[in-house]
TORDREN-621992 format. One record per residue: x, y, z of N, C-alpha, C in turn; residue in three letters; residue number from 0. Coordinates in steps of 0.05 Angstrom, whole numbers, padded with zeros to 5 digits. Layout:
      n.u      n.v      n.w     ca.u     ca.v     ca.w      c.u      c.v      c.w   residuo   num
        X        Y        Z        X        Y        Z        X        Y        Z       ala   NUM
...
This chain:
      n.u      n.v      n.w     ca.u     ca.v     ca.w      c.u      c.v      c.w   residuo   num
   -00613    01460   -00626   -00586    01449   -00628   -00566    01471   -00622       unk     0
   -00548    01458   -00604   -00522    01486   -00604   -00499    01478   -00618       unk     1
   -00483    01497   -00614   -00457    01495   -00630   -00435    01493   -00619       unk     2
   -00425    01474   -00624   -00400    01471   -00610   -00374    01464   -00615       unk     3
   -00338    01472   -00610   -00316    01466   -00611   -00314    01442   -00617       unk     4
   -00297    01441   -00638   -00271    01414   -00638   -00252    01416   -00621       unk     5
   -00250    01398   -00605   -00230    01394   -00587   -00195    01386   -00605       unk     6
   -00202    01372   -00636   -00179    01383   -00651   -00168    01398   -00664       unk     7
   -00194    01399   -00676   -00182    01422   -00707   -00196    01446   -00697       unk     8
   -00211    01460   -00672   -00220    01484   -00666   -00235    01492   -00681       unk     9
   -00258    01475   -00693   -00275    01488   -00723   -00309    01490   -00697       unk    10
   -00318    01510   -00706   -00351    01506   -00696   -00357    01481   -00719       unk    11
   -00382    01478   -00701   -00402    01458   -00706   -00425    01450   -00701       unk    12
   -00444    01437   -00705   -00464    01430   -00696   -00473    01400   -00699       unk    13
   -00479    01393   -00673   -00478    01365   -00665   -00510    01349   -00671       unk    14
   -00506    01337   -00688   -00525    01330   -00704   -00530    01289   -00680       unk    15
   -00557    01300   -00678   -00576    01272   -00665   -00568    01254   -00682       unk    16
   -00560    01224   -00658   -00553    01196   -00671   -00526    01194   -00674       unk    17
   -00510    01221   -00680   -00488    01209   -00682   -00463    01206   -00654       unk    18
   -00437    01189   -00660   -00429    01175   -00637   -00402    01197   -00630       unk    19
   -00394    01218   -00644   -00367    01232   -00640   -00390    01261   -00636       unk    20
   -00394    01261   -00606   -00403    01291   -00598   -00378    01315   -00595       unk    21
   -00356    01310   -00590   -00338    01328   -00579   -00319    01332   -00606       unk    22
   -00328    01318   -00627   -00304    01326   -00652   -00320    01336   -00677       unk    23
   -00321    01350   -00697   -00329    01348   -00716   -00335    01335   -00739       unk    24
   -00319    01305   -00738   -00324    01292   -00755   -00304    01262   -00749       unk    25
   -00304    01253   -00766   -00298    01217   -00756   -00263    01226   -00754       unk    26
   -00249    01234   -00777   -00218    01246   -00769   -00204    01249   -00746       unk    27
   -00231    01274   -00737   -00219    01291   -00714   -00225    01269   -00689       unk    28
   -00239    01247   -00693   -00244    01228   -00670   -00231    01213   -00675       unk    29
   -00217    01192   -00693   -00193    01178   -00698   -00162    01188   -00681       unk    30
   -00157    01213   -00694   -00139    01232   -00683   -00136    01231   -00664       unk    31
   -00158    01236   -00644   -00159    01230   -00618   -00159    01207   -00600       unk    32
   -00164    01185   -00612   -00160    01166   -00597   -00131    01163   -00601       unk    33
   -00111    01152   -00623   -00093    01165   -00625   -00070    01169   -00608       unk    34
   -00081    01197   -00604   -00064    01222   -00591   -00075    01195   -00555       unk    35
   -00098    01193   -00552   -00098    01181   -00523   -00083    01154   -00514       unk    36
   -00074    01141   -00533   -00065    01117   -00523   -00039    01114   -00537       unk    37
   -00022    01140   -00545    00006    01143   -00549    00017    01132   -00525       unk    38
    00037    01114   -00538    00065    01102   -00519    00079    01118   -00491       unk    39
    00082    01111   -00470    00099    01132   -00453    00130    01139   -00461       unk    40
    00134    01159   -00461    00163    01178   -00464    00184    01155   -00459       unk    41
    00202    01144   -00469    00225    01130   -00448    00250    01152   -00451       unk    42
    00261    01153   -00423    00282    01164   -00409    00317    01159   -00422       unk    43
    00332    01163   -00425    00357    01156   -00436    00371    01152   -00400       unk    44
    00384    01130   -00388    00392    01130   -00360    00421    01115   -00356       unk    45
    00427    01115   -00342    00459    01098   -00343    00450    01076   -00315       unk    46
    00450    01060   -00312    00448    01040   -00299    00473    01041   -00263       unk    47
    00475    01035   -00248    00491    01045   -00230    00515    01018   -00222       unk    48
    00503    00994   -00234    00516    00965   -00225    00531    00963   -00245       unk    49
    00523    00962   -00285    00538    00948   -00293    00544    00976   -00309       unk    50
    00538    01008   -00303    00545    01027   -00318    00545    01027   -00352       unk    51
    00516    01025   -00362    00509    01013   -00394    00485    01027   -00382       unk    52
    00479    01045   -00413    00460    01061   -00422    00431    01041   -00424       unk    53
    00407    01056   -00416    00383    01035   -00421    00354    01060   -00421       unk    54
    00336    01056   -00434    00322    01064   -00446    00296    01059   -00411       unk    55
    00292    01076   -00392    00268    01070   -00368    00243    01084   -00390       unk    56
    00221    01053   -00380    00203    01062   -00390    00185    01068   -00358       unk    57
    00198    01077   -00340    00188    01088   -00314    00204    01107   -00299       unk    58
    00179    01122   -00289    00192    01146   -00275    00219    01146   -00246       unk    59
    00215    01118   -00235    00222    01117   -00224    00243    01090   -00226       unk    60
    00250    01084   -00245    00262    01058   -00253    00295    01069   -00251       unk    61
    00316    01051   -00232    00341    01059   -00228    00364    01038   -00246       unk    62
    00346    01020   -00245    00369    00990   -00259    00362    00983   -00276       unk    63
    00382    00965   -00305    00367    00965   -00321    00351    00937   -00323       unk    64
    00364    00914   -00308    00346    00888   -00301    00350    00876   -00270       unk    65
    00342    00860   -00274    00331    00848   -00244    00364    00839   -00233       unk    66
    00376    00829   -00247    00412    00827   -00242    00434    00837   -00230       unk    67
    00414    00871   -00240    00431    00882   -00222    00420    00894   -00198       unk    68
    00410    00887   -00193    00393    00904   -00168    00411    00886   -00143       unk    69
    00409    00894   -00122    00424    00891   -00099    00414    00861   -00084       unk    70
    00386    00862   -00085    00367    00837   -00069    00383    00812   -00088       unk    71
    00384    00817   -00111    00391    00798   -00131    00414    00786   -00127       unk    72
    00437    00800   -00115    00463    00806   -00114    00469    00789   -00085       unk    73
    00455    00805   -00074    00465    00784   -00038    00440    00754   -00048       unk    74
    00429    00751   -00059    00417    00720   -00054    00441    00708   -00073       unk    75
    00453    00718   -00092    00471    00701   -00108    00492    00696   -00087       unk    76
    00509    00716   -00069    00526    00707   -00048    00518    00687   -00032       unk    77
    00493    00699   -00016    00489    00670   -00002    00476    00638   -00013       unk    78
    00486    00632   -00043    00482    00618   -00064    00512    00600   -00064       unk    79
    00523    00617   -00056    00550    00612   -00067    00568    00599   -00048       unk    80
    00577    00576   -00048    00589    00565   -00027    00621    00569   -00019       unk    81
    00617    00594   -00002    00643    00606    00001    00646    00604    00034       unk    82
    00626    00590    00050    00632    00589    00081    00641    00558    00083       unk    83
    00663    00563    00106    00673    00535    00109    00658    00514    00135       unk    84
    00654    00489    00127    00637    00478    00146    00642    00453    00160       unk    85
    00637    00438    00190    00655    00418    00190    00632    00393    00193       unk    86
    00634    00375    00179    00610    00358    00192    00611    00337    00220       unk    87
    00591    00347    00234    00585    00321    00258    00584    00300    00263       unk    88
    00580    00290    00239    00590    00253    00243    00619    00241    00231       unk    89
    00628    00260    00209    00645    00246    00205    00676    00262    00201       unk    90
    00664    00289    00214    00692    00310    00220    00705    00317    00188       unk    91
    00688    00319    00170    00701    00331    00139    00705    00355    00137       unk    92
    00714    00370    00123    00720    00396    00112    00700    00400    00086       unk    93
    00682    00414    00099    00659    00419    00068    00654    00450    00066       unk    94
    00647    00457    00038    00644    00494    00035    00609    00488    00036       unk    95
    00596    00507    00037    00568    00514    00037    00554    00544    00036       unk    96
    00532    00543    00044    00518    00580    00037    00520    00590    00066       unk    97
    00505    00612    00065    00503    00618    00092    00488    00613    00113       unk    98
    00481    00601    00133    00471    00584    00150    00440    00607    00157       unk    99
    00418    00589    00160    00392    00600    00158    00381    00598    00181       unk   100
    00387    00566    00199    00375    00557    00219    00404    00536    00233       unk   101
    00397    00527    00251    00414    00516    00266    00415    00484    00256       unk   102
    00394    00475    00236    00394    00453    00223    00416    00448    00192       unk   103
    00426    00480    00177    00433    00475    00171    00468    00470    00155       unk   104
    00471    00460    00138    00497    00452    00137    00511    00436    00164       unk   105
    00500    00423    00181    00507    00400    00194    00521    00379    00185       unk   106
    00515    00361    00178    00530    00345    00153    00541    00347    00120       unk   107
    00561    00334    00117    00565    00340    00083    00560    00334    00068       unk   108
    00537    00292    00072    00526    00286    00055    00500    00279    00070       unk   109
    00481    00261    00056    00458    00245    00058    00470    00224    00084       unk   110
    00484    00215    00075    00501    00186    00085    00504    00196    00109       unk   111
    00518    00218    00116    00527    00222    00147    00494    00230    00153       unk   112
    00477    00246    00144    00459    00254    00168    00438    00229    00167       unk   113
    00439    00205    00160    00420    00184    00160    00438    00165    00174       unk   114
    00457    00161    00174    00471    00156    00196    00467    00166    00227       unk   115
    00466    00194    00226    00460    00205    00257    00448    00199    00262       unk   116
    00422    00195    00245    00393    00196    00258    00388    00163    00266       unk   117
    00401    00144    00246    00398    00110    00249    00417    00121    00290       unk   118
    00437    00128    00298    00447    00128    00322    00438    00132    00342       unk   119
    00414    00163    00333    00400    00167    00357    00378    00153    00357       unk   120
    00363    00146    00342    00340    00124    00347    00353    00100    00358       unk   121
    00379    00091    00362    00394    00063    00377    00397    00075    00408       unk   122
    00404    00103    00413    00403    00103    00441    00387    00112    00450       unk   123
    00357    00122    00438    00331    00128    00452    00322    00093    00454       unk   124
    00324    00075    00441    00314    00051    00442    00335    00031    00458       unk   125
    00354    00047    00481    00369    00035    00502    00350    00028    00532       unk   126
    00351    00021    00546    00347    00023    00566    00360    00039    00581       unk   127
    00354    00055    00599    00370    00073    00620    00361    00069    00651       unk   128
    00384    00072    00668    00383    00058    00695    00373    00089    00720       unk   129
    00357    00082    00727    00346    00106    00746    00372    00111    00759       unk   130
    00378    00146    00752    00392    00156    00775    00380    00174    00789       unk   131
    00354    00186    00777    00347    00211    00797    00347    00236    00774       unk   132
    00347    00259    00799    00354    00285    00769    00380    00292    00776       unk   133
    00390    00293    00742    00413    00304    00734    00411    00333    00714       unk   134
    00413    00364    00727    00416    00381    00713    00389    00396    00703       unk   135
    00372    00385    00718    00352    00404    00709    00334    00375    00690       unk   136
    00342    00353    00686    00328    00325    00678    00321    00309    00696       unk   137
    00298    00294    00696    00286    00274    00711    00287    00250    00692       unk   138
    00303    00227    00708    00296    00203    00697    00274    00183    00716       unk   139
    00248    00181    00691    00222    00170    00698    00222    00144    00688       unk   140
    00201    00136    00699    00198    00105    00691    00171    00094    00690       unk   141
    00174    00092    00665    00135    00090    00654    00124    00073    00662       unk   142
    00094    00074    00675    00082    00059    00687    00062    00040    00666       unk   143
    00070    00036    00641    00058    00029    00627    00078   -00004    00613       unk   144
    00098    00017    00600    00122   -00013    00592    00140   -00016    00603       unk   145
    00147    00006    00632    00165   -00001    00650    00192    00007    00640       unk   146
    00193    00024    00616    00214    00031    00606    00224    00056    00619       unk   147
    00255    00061    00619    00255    00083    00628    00276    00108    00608       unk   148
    00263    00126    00621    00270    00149    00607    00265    00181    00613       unk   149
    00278    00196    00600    00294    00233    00612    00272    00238    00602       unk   150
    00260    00265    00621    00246    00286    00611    00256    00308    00630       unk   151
    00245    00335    00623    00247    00359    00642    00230    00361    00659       unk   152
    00209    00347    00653    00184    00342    00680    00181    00311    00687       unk   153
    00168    00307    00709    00164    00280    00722    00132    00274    00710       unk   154
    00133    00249    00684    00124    00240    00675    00112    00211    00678       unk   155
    00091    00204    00671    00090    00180    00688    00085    00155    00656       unk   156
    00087    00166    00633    00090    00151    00605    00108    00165    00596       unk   157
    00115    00144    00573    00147    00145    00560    00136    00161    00533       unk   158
    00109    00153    00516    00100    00157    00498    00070    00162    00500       unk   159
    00067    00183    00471    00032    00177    00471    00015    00151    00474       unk   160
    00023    00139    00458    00015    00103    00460    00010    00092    00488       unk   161
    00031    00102    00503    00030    00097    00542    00007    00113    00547       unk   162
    00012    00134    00541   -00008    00154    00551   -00043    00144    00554       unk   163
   -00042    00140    00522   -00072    00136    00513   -00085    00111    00538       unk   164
   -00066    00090    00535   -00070    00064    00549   -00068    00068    00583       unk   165
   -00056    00085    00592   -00053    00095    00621   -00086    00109    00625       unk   166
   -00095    00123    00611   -00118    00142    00608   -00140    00112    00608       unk   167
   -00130    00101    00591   -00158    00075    00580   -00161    00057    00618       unk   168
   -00134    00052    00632   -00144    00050    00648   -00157    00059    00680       unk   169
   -00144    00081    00683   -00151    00103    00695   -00185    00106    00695       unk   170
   -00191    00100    00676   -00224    00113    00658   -00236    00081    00670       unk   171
   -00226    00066    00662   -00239    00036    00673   -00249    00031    00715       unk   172
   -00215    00043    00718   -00224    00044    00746   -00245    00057    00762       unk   173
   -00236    00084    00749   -00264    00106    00758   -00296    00091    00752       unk   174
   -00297    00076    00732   -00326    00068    00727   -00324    00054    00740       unk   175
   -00314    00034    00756   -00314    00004    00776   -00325    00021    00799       unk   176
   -00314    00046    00808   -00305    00055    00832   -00341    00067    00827       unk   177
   -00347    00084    00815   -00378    00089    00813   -00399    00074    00810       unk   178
   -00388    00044    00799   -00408    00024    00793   -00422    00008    00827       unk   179
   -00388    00004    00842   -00390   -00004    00872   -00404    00010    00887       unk   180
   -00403    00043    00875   -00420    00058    00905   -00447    00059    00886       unk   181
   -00460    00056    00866   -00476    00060    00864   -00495    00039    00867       unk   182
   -00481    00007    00874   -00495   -00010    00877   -00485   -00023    00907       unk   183
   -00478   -00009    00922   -00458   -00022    00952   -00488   -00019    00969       unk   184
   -00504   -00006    00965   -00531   -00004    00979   -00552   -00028    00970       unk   185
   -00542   -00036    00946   -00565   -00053    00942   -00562   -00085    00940       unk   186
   -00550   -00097    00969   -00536   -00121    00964   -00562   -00141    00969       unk   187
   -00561   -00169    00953   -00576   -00181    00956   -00565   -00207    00967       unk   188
   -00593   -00226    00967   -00583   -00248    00972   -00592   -00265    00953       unk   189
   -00581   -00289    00947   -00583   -00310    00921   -00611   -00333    00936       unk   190
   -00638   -00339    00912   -00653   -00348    00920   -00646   -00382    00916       unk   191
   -00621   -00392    00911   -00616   -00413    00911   -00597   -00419    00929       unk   192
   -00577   -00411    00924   -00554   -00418    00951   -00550   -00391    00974       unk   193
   -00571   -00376    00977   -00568   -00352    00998   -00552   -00339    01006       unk   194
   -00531   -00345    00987   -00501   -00322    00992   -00511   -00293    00988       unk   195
   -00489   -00279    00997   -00501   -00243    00990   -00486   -00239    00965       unk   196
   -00500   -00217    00947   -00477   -00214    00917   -00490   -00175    00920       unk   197
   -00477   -00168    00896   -00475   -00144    00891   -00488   -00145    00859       unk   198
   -00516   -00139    00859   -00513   -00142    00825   -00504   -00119    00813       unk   199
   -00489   -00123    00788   -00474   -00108    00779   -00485   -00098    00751       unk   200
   -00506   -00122    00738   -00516   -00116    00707   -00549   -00104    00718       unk   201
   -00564   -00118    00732   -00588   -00111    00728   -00601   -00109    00756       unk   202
   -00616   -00084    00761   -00620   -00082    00792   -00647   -00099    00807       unk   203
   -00657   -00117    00790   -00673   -00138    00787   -00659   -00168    00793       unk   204
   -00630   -00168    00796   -00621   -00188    00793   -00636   -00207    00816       unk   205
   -00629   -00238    00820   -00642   -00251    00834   -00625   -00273    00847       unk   206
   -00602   -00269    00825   -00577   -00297    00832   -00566   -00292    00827       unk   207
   -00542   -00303    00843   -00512   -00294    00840   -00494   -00298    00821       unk   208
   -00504   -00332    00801   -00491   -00337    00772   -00511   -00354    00761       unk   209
   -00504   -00366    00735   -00525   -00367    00719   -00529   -00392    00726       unk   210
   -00509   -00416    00741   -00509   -00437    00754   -00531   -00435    00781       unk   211
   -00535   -00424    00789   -00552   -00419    00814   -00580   -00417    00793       unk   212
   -00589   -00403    00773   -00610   -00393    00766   -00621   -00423    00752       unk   213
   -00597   -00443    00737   -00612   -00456    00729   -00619   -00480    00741       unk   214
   -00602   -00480    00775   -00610   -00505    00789   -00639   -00491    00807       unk   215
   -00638   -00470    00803   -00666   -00460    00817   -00698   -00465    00795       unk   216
   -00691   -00465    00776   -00709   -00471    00758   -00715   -00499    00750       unk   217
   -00690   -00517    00748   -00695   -00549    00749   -00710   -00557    00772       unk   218
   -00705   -00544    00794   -00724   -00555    00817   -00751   -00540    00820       unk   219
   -00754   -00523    00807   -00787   -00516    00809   -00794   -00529    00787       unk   220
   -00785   -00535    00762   -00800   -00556    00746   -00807   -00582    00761       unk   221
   -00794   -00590    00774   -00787   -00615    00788   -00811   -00619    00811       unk   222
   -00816   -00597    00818   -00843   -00591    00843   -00867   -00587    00830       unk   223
   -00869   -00579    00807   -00891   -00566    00798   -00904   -00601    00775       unk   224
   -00876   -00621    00768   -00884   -00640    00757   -00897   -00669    00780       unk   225
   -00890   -00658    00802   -00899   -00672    00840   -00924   -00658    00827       unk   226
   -00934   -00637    00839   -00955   -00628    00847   -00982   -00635    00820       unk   227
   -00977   -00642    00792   -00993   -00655    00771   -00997   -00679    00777       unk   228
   -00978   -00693    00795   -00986   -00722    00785   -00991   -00729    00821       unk   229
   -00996   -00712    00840   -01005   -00715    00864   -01034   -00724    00870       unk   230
   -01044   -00754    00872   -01070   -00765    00871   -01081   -00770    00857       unk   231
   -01051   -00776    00836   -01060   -00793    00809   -01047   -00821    00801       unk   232
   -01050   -00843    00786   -01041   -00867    00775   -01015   -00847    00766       unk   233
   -00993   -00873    00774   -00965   -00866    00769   -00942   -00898    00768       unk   234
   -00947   -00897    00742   -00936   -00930    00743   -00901   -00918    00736       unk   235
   -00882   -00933    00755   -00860   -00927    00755   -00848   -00939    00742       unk   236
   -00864   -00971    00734   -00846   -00982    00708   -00835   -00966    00681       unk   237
   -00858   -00958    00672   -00842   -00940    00653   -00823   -00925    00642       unk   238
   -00807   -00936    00625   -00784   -00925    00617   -00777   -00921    00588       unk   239
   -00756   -00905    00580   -00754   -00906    00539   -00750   -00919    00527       unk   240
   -00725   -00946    00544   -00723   -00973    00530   -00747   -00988    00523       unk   241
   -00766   -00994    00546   -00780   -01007    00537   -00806   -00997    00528       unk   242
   -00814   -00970    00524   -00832   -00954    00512   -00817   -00956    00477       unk   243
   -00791   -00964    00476   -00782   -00961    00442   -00786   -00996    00429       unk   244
   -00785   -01011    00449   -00793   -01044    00440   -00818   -01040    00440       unk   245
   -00839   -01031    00449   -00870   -01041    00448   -00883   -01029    00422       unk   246
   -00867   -00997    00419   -00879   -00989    00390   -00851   -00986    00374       unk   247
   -00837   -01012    00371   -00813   -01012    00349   -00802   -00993    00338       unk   248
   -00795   -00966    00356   -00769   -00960    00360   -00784   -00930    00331       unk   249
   -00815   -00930    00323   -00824   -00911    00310   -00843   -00887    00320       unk   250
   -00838   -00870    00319   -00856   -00838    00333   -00890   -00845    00331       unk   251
   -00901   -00841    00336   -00922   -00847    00338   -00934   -00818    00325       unk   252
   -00928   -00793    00329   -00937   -00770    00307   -00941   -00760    00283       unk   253
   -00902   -00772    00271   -00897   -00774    00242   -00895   -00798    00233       unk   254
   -00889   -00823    00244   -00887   -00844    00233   -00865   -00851    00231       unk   255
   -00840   -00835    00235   -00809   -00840    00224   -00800   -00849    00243       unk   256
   -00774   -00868    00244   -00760   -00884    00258   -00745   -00866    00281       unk   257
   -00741   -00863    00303   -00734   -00843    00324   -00693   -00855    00319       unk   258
   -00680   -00835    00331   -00649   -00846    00327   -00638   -00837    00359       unk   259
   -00629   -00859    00366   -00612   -00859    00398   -00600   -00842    00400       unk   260
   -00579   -00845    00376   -00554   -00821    00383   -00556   -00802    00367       unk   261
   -00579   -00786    00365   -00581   -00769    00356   -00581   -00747    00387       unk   262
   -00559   -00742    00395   -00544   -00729    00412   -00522   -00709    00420       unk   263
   -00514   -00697    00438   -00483   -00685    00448   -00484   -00678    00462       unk   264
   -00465   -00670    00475   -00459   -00671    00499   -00436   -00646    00507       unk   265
   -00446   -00626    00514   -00431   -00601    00511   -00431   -00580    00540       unk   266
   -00408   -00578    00544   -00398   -00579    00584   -00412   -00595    00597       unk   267
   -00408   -00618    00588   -00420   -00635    00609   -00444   -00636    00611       unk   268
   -00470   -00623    00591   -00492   -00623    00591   -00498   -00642    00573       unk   269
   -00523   -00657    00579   -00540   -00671    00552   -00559   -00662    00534       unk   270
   -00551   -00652    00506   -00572   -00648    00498   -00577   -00655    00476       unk   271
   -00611   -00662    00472   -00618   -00677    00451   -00624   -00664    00430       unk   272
   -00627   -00681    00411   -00631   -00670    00377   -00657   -00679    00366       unk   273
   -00667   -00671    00354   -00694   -00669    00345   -00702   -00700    00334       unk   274
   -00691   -00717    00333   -00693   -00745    00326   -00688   -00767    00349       unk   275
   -00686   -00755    00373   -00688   -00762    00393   -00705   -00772    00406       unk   276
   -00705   -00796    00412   -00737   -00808    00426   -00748   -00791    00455       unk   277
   -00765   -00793    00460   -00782   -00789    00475   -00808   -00797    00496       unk   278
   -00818   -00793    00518   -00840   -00804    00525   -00856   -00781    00521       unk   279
   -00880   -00783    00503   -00910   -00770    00493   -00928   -00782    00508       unk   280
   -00933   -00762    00533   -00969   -00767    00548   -00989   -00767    00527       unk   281
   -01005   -00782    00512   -01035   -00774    00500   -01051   -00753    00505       unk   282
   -01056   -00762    00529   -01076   -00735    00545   -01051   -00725    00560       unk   283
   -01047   -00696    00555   -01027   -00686    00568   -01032   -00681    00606       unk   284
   -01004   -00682    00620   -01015   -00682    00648   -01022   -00657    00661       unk   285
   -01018   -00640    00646   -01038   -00610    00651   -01068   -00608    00641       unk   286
   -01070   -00622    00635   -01100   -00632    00627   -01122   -00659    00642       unk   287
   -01106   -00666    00662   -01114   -00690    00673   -01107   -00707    00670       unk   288
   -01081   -00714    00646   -01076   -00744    00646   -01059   -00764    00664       unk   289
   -01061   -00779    00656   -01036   -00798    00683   -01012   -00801    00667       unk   290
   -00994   -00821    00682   -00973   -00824    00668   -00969   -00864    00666       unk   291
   -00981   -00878    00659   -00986   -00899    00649   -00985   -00913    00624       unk   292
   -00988   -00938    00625   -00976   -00945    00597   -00998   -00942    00580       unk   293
   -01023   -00935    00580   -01040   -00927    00564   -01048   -00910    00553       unk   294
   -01028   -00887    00575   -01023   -00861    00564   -01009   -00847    00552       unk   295
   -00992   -00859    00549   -00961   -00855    00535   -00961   -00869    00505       unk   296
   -00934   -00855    00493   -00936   -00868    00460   -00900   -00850    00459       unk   297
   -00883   -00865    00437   -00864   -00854    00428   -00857   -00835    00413       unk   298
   -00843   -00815    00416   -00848   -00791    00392   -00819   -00778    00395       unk   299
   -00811   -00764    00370   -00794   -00754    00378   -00789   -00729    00389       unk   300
   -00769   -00723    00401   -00765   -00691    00409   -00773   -00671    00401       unk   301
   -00771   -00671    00378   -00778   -00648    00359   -00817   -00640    00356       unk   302
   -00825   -00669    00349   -00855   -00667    00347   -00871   -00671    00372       unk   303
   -00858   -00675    00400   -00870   -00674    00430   -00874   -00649    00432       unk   304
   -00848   -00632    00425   -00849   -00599    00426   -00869   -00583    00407       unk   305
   -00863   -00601    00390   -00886   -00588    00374   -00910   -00583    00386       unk   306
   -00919   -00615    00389   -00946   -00613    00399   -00953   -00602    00420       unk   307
   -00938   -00589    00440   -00939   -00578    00460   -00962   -00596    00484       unk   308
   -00980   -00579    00498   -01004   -00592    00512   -01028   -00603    00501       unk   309
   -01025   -00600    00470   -01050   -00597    00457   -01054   -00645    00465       unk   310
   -01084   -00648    00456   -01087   -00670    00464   -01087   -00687    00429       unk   311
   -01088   -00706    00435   -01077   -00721    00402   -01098   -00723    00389       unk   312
């Protein structure tokens, strides 16, 4: 163990293991010292320079004695203070105000006048104006959109974004027409029903020029293909629905239920039937060999002909 100074009372000592005051001799001389370390700073006796009154700086460098009097404080209270005279634009008053910051302000002297200006100029931007050309360094344009016209410094071809967007929407439409034509101007066809030439535009498979062509091309190959089943076979022409609905009283021959006439509509001019709709039912179907005779036939309705598809009864 060595011996060592009090840093207060200057006594030797010896610094005994465990304990927490190494540099003092005893708990006092370490009280003392903290103390002595966290004494208050000195304050200064100073005279203030604004309002000349004595004040106590608790800093070295402190000149004023509050924020009041300091100078920054001093010019924001002037320009606080409405000592500049001002005239307003709408309605030519005499008003005081601060000191002007930006070119917006003190313009008017109340609410009233500057909501007024602004109701005026929204009335003559929402004028119509008559093309003269440029005046002064302005171009008067005329939007190709609502046809309205109106001043800019450049030659514009919309009045607004709204024009704009919609000028762009068609612009963008044309260009795709214009790439759609050359990318299909090589591949013109001809229609397998009425042999006109077309340009298909949806599918490069196309085959016909409208959906009217496609479905008179399909009624007539049903039409050939129902020739070619019954070609060198019994074909009694009497047959018809009226009197196929008197011989089995007007009931289906599948389900048993009473078939209904007007169970119908009629929509552009097309007929089409409804599932309670009578029908002529081949027995032996004619893709299977049958004829079309009165022995072969039975009433049924729409719904359960389809059903049954080719199958045989």
């Amino acid at each position: 163990m060595k011996e060592r100074t009090c840093l207060i009372c200057g006594r030797n000592y010896v610094k005994v293991i465990g304990v927490s005051f190494a540099k003092y001799c005893s708990e006092e001389c370490r009280v003392i010292a903290s103390k002595k370390r966290y004494t208050p700073v000195e304050k200064t006796l100073k005279i203030c320079p604004t309002c000349k009154t004595e004040f106590l700086a608790s800093k070295k460098n402190q000149i004023y004695c509050c924020d009041k009097c300091t100078p920054s404080y001093k010019r924001h209270q002037e320009n606080k203070s409405l000592t500049h005279k001002y005239i307003c634009e709408w309605c030519g008053k005499l008003f005081y105000g601060g000191v002007v910051r930006n070119k917006h302000s003190y313009r008017f002297c109340s609410r009233e006048c500057s909501a007024k200006h602004i109701a005026q100029v929204k009335n003559d931007r929402a004028k119509p104006l008559k093309y003269v050309g440029k005046i002064e360094g302005w171009y008067t344009n005329i939007c190709v959109i609502c046809g309205q016209v109106f001043m800019d410094k450049a030659k514009r071809s919309c009045c607004s974004v709204e024009c704009q967007k919609e000028y762009n929407r068609q612009q963008n439409r044309q260009r795709a027409e214009q790439r759609r034509e050359a990318v299909y101007k090589v591949q013109r066809k001809y229609c397998r029903n009425c042999g006109c030439e077309f340009t298909p535009t949806v599918k490069k498979s196309k085959v016909f020029c409208s959906e009217v062509c496609r479905d008179k091309y399909q009624k007539r190959l049903q039409h050939i293909h129902a020739k070619k089943r019954l070609r060198g076979k019994i074909v009694d022409k009497n047959i018809s629905l009226e009197k196929l609905i008197e011989r089995d009283n007007g009931r289906c021959k599948l389900c048993g239920r009473v078939v209904d006439v007007n169970d119908y509509t009629i929509r552009d001019g097309a007929f089409i039937a409804g599932a309670m709709y009578p029908s002529i039912d081949h027995i032996k179907p004619l893709s299977r060999g049958g004829v079309h005779s009165w022995d072969n036939v039975q009433l049924a309705h729409c719904r359960c002909n389809t059903l049954k598809g080719a199958r045989g009864a």
